[in-house]
PDB file of N, CA, C, O and CB in Angstrom:
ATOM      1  N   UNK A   1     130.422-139.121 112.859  1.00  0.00           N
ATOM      2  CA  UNK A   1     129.980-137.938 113.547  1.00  0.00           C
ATOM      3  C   UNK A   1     128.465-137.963 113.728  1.00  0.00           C
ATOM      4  O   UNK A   1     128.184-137.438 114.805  1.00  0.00           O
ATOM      5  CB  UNK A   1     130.414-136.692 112.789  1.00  0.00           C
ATOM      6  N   UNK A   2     127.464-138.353 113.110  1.00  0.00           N
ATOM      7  CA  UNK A   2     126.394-138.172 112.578  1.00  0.00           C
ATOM      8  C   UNK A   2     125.666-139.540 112.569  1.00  0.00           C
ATOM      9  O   UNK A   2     124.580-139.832 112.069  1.00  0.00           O
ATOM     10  CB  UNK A   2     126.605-137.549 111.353  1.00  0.00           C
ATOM     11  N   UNK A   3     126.667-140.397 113.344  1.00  0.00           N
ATOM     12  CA  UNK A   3     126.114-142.114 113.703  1.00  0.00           C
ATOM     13  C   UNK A   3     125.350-142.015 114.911  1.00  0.00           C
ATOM     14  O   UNK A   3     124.467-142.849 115.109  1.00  0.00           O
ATOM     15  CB  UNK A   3     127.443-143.372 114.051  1.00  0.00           C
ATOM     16  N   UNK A   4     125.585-141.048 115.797  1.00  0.00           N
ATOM     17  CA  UNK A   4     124.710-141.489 116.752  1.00  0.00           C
ATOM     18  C   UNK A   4     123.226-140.661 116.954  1.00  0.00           C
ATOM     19  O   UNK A   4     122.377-140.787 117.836  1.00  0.00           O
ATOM     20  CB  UNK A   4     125.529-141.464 117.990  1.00  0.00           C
ATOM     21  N   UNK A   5     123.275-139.741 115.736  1.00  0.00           N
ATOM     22  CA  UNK A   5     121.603-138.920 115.790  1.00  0.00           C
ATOM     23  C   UNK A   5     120.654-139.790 115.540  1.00  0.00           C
ATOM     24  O   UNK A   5     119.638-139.806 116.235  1.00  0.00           O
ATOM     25  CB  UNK A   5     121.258-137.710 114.654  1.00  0.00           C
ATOM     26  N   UNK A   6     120.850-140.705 114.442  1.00  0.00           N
ATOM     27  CA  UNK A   6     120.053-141.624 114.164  1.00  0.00           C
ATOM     28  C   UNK A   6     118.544-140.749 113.039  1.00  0.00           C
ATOM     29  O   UNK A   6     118.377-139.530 113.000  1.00  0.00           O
ATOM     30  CB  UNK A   6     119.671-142.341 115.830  1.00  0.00           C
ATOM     31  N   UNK A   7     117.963-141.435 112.527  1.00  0.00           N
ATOM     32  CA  UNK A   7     116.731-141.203 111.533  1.00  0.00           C
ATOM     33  C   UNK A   7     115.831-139.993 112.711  1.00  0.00           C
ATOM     34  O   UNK A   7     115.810-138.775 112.535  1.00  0.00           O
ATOM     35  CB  UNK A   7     115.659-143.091 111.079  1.00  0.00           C
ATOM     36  N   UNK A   8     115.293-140.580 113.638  1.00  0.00           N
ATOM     37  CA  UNK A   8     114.131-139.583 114.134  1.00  0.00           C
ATOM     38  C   UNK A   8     115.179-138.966 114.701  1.00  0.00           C
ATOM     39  O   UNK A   8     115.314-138.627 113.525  1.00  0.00           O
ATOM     40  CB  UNK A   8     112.754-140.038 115.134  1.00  0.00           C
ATOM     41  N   UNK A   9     116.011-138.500 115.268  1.00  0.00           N
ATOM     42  CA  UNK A   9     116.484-136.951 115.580  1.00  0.00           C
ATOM     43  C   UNK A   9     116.804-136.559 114.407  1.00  0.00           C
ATOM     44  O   UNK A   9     116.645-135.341 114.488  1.00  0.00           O
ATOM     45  CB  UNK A   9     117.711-136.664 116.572  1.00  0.00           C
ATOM     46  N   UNK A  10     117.371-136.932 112.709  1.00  0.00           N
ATOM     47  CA  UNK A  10     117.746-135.762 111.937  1.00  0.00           C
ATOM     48  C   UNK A  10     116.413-135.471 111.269  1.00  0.00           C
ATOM     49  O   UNK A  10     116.392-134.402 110.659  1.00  0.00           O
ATOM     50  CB  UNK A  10     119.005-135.999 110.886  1.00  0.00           C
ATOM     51  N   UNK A  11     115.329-136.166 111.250  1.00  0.00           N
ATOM     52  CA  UNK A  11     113.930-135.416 111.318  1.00  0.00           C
ATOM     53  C   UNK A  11     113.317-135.041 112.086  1.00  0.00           C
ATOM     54  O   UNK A  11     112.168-134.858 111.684  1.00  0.00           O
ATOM     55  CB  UNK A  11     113.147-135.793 110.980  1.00  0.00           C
ATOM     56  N   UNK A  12     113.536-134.690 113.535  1.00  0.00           N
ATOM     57  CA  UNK A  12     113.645-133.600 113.755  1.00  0.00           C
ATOM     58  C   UNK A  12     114.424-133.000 114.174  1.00  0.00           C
ATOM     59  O   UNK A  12     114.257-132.914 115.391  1.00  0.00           O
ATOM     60  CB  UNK A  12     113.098-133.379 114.110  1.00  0.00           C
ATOM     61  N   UNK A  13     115.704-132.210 113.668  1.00  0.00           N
ATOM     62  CA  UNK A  13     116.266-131.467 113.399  1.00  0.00           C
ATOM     63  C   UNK A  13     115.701-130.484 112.188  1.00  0.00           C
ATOM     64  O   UNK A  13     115.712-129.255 112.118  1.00  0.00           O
ATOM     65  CB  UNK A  13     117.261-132.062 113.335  1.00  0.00           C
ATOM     66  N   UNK A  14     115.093-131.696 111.058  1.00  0.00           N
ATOM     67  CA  UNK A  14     115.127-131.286 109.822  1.00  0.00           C
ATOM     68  C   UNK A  14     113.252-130.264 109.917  1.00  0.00           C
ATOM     69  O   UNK A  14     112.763-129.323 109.290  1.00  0.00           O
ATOM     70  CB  UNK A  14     115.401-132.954 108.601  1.00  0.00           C
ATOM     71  N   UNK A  15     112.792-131.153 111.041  1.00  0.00           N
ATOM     72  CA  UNK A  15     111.472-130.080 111.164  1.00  0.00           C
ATOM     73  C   UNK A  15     111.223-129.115 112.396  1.00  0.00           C
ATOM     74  O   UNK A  15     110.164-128.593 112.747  1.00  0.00           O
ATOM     75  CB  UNK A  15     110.155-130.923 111.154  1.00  0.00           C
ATOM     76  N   UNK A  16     112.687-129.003 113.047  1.00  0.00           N
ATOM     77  CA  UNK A  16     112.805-127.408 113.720  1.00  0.00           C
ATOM     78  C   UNK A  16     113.101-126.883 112.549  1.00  0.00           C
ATOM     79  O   UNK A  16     112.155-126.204 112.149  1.00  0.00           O
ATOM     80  CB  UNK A  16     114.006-126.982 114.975  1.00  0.00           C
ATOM     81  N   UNK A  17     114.001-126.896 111.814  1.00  0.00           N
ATOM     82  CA  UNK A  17     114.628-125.652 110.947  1.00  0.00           C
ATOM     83  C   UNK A  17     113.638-125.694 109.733  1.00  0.00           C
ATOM     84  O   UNK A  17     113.971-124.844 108.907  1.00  0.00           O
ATOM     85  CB  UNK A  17     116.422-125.866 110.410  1.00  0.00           C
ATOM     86  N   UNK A  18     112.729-126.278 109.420  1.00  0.00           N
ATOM     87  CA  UNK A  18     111.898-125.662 108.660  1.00  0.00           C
ATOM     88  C   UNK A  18     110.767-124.987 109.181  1.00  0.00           C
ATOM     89  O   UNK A  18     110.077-124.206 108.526  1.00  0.00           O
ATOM     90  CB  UNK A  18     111.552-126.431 107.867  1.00  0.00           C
ATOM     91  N   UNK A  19     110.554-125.346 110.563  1.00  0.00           N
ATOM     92  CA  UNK A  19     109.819-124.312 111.691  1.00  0.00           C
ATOM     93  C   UNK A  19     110.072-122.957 111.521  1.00  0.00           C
ATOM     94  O   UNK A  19     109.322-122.057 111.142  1.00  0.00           O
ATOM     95  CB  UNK A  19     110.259-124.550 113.156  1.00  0.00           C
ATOM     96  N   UNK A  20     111.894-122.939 112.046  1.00  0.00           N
ATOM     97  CA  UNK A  20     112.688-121.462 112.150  1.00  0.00           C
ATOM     98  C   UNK A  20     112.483-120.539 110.804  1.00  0.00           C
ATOM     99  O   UNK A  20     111.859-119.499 110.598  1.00  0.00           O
ATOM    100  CB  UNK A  20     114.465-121.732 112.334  1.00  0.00           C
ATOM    101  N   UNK A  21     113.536-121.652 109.732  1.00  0.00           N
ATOM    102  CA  UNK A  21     113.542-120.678 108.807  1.00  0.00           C
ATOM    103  C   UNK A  21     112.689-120.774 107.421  1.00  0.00           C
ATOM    104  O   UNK A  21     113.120-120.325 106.359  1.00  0.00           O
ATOM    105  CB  UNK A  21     114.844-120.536 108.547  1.00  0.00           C
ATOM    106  N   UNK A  22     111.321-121.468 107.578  1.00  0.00           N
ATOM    107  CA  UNK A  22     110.147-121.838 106.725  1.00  0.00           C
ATOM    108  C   UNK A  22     110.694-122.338 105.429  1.00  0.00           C
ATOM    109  O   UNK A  22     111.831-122.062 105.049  1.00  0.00           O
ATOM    110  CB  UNK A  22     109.154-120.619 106.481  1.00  0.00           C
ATOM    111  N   UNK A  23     110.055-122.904 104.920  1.00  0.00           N
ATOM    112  CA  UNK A  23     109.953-123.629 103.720  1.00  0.00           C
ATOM    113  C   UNK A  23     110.352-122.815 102.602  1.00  0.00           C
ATOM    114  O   UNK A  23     110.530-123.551 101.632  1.00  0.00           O
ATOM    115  CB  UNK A  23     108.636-124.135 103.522  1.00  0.00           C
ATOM    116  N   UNK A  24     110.599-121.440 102.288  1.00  0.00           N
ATOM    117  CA  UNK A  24     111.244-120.748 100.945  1.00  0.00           C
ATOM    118  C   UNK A  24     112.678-120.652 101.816  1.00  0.00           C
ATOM    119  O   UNK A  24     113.405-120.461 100.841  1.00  0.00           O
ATOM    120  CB  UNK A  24     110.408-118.957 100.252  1.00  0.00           C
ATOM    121  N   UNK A  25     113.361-120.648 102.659  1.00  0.00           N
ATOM    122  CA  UNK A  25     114.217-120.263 102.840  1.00  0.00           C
ATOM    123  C   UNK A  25     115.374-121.235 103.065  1.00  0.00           C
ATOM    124  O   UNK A  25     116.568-120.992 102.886  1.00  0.00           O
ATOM    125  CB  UNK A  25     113.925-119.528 103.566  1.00  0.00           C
ATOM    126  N   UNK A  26     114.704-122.625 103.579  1.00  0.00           N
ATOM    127  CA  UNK A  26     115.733-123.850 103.402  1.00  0.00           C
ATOM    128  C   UNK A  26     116.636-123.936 102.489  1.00  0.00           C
ATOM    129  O   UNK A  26     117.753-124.188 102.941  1.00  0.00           O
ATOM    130  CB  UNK A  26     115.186-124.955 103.202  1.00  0.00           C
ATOM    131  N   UNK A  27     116.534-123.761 100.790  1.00  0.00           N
ATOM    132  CA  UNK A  27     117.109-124.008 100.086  1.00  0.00           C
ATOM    133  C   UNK A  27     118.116-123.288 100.088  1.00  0.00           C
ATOM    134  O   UNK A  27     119.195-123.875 100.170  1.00  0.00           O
ATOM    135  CB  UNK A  27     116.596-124.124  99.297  1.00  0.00           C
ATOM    136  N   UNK A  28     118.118-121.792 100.002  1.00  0.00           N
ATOM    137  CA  UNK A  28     119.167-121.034 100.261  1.00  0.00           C
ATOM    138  C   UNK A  28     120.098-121.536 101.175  1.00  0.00           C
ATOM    139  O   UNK A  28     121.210-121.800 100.718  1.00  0.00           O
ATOM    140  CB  UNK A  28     118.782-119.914 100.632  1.00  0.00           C
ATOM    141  N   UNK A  29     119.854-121.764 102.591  1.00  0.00           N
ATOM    142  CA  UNK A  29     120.426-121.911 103.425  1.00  0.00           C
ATOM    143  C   UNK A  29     121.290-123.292 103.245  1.00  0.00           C
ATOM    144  O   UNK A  29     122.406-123.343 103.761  1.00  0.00           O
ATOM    145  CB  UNK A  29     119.597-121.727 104.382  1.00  0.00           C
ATOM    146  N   UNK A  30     120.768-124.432 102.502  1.00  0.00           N
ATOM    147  CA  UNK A  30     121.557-125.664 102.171  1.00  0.00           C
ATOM    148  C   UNK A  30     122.568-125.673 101.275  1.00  0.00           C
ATOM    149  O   UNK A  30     123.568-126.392 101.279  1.00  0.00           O
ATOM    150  CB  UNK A  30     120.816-126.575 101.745  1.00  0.00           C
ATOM    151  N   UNK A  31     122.052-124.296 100.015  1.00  0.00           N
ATOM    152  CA  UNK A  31     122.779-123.761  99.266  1.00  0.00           C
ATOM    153  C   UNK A  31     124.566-123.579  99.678  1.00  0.00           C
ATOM    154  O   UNK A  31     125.635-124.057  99.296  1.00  0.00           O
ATOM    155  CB  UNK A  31     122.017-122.599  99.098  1.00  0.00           C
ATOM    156  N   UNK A  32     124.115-122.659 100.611  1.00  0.00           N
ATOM    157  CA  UNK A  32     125.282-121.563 101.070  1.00  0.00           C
ATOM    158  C   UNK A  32     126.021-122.402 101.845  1.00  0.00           C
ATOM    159  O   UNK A  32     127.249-122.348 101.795  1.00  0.00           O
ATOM    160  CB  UNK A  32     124.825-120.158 101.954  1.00  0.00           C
ATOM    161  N   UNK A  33     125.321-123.348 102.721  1.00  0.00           N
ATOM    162  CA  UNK A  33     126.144-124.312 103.675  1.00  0.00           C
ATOM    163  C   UNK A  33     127.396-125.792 102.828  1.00  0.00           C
ATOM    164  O   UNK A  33     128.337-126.548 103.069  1.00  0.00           O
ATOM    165  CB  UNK A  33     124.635-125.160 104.682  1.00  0.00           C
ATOM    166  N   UNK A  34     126.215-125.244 101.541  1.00  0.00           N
ATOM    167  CA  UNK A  34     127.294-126.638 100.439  1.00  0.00           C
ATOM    168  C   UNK A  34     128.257-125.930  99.607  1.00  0.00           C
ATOM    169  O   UNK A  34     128.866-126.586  98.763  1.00  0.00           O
ATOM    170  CB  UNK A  34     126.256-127.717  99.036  1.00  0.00           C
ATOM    171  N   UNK A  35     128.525-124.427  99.752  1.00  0.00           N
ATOM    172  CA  UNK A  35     129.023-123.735  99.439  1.00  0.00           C
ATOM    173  C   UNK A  35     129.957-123.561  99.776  1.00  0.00           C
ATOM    174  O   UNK A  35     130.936-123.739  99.052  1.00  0.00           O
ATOM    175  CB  UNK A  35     128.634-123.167  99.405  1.00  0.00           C
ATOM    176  N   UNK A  36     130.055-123.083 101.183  1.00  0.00           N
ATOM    177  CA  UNK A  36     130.703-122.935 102.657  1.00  0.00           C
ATOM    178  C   UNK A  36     131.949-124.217 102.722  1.00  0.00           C
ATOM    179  O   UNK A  36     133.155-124.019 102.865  1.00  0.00           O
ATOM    180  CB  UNK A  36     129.291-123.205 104.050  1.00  0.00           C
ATOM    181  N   UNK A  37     131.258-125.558 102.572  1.00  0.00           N
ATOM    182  CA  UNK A  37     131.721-126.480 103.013  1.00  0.00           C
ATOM    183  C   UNK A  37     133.346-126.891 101.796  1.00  0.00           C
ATOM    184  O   UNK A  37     134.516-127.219 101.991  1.00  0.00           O
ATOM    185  CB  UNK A  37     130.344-127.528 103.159  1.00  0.00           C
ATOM    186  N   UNK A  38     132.109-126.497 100.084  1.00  0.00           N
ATOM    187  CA  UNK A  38     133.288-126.849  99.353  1.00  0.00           C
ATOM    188  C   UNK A  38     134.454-126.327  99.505  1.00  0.00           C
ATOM    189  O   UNK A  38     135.516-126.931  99.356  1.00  0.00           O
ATOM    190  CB  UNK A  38     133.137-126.731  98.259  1.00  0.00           C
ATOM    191  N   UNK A  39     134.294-124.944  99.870  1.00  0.00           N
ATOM    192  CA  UNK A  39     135.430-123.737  99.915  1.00  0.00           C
ATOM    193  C   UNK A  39     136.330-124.296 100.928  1.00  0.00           C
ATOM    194  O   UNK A  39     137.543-124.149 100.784  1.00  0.00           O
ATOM    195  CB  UNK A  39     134.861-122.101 100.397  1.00  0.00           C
ATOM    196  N   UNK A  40     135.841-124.941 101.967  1.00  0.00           N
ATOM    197  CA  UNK A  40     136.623-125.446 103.027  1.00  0.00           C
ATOM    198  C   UNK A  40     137.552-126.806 102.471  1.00  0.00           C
ATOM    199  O   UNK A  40     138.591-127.397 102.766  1.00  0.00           O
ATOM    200  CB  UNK A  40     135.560-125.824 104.277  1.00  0.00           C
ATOM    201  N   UNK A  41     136.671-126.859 101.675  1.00  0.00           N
ATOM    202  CA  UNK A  41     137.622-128.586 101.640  1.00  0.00           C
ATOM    203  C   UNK A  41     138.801-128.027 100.357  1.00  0.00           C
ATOM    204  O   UNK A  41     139.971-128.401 100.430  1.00  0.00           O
ATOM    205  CB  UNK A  41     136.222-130.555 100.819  1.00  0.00           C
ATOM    206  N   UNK A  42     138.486-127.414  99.594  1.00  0.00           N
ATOM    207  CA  UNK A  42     139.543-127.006  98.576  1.00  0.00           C
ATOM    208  C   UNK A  42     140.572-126.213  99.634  1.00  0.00           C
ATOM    209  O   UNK A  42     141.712-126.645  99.807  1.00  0.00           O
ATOM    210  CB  UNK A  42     138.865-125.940  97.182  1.00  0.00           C
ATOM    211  N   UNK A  43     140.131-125.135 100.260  1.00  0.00           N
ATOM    212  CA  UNK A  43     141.591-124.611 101.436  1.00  0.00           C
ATOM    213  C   UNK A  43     142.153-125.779 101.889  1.00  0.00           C
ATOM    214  O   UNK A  43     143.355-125.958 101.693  1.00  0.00           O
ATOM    215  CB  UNK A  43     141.178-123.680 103.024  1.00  0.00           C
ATOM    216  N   UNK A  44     141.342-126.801 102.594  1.00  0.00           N
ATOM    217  CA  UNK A  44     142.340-127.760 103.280  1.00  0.00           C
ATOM    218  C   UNK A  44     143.543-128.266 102.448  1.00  0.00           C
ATOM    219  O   UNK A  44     144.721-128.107 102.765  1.00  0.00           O
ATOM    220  CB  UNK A  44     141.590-128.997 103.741  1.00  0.00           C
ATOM    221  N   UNK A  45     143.027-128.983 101.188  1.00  0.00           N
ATOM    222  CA  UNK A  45     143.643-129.754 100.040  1.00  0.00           C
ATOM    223  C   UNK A  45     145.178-128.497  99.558  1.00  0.00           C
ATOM    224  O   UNK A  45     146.347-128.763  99.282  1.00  0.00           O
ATOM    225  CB  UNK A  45     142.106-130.017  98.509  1.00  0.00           C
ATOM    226  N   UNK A  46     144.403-127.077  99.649  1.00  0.00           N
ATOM    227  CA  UNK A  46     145.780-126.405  99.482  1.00  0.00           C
ATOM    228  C   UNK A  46     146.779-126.106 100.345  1.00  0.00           C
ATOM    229  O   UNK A  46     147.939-125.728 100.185  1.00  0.00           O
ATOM    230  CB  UNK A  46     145.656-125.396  99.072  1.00  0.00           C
ATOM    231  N   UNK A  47     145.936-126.410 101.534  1.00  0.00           N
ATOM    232  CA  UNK A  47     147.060-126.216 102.761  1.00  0.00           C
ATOM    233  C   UNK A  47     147.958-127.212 102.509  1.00  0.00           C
ATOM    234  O   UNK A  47     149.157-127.035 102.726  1.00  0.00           O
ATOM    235  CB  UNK A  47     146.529-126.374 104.347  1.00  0.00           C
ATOM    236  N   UNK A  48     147.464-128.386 102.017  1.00  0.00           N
ATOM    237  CA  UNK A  48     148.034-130.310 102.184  1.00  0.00           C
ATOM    238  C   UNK A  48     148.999-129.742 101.707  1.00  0.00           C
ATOM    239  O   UNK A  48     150.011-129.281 102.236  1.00  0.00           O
ATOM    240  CB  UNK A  48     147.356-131.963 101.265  1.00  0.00           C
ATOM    241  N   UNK A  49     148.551-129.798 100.334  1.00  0.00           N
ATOM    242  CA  UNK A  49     149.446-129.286  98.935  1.00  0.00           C
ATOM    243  C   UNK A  49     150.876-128.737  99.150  1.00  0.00           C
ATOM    244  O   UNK A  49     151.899-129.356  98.857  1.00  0.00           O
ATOM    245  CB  UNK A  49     148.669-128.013  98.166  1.00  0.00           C
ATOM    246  N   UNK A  50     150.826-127.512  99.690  1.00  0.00           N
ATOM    247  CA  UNK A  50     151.419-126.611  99.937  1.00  0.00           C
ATOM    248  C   UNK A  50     152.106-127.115 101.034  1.00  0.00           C
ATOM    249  O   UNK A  50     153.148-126.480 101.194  1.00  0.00           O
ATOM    250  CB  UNK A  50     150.736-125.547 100.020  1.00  0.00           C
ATOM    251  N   UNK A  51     151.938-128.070 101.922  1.00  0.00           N
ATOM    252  CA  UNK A  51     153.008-128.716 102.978  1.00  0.00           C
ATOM    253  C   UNK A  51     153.973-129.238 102.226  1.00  0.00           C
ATOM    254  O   UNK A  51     155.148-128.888 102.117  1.00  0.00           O
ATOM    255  CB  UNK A  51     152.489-129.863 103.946  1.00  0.00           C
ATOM    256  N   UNK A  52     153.143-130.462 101.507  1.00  0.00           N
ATOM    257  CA  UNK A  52     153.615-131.717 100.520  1.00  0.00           C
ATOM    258  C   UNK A  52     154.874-130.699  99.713  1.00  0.00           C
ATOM    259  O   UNK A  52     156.011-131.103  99.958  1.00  0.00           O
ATOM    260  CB  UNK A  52     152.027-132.479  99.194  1.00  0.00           C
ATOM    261  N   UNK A  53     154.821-129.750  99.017  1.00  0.00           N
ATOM    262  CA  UNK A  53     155.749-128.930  98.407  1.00  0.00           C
ATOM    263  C   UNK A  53     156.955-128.826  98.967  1.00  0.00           C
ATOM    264  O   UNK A  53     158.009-129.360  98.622  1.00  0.00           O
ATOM    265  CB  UNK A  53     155.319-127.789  98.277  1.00  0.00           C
ATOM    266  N   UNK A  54     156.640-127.805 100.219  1.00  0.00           N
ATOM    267  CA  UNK A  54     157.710-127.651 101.251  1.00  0.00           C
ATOM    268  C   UNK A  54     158.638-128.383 101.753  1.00  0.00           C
ATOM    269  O   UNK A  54     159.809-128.059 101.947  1.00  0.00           O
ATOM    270  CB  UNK A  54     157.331-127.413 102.105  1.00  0.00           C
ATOM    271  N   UNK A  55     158.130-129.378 101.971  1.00  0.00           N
ATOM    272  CA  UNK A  55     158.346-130.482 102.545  1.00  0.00           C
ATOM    273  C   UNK A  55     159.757-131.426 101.853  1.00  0.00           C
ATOM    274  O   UNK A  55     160.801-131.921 102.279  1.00  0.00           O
ATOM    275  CB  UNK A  55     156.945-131.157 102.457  1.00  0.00           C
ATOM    276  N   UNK A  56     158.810-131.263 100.146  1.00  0.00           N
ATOM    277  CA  UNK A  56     159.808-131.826  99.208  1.00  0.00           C
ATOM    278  C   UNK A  56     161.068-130.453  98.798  1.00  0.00           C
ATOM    279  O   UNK A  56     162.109-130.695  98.185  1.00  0.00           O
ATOM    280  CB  UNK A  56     158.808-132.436  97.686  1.00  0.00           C
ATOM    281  N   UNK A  57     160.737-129.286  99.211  1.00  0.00           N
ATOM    282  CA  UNK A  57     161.844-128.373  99.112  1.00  0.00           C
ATOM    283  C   UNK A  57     162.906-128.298  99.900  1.00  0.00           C
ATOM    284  O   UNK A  57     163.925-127.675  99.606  1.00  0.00           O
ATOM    285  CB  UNK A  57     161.476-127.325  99.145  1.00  0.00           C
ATOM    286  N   UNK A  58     162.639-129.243 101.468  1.00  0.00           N
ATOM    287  CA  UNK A  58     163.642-128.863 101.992  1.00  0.00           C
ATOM    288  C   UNK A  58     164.188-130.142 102.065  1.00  0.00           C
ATOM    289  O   UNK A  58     165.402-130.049 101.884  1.00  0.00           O
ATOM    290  CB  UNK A  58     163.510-128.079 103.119  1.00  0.00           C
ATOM    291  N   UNK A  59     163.850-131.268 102.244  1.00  0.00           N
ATOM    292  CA  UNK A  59     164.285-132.265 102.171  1.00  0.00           C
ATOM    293  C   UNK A  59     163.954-133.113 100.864  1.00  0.00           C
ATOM    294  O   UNK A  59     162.963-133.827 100.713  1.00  0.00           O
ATOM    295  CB  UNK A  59     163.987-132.718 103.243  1.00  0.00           C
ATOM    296  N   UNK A  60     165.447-132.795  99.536  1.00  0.00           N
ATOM    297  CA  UNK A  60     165.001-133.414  98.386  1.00  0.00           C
ATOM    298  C   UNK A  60     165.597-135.090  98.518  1.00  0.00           C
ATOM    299  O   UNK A  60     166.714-135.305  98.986  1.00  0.00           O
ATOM    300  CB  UNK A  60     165.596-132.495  97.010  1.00  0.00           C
ATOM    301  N   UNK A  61     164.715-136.185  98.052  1.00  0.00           N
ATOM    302  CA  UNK A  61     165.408-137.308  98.455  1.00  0.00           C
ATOM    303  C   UNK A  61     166.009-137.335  96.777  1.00  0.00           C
ATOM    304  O   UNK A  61     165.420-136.835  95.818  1.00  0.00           O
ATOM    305  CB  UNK A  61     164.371-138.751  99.208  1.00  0.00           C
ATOM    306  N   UNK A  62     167.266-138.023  96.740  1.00  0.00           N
ATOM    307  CA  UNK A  62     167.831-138.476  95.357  1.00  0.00           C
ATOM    308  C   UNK A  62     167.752-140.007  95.579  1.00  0.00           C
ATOM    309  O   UNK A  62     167.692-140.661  96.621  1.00  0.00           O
ATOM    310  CB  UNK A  62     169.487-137.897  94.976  1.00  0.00           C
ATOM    311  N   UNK A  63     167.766-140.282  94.601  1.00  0.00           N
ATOM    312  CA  UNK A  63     167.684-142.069  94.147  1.00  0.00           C
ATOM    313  C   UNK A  63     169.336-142.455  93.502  1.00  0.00           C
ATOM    314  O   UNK A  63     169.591-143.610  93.162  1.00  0.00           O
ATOM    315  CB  UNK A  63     166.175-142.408  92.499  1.00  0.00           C
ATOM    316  N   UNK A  64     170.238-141.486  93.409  1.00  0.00           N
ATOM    317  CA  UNK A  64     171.294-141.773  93.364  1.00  0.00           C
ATOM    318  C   UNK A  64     172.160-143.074  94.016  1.00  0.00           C
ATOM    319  O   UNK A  64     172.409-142.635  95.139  1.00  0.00           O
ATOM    320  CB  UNK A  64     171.569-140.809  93.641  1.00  0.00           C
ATOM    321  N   UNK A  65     172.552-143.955  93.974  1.00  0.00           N
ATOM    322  CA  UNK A  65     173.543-144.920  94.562  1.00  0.00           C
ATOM    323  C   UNK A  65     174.316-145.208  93.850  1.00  0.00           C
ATOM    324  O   UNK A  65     175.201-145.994  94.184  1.00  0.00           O
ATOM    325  CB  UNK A  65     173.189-145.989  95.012  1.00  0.00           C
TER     326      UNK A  65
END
């Protein structure tokens, strides 16, 4: 995703937004975004989860022969 910005566009990216939202406020904001992100990846993993379950509820395989 992030292969084709390359070094000088994610610096500057990285020195608009310390333009915008100055130098005390970055951290917060990287904070909340690594925050944001974990919460997302644990929902996904429970969505998986919660297929993977179903999945095995409706169709149980037996090893019987």
């Amino acid at each position: 995703m992030f292969q084709s910005i390359g070094i000088p566009g994610l610096i500057l990216i990285l020195i608009i937004a310390l333009v915008i939202f100055g130098p005390s406020k970055l951290p917060e904001i990287g904070k909340a975004f690594g925050n944001s992100l974990k919460e997302f990846k644990n929902a996904t993993k429970d969505i998986a989860s919660d297929d993977n379950a179903s999945d095995k509820k409706e169709n149980p395989t037996s090893s019987k022969n």
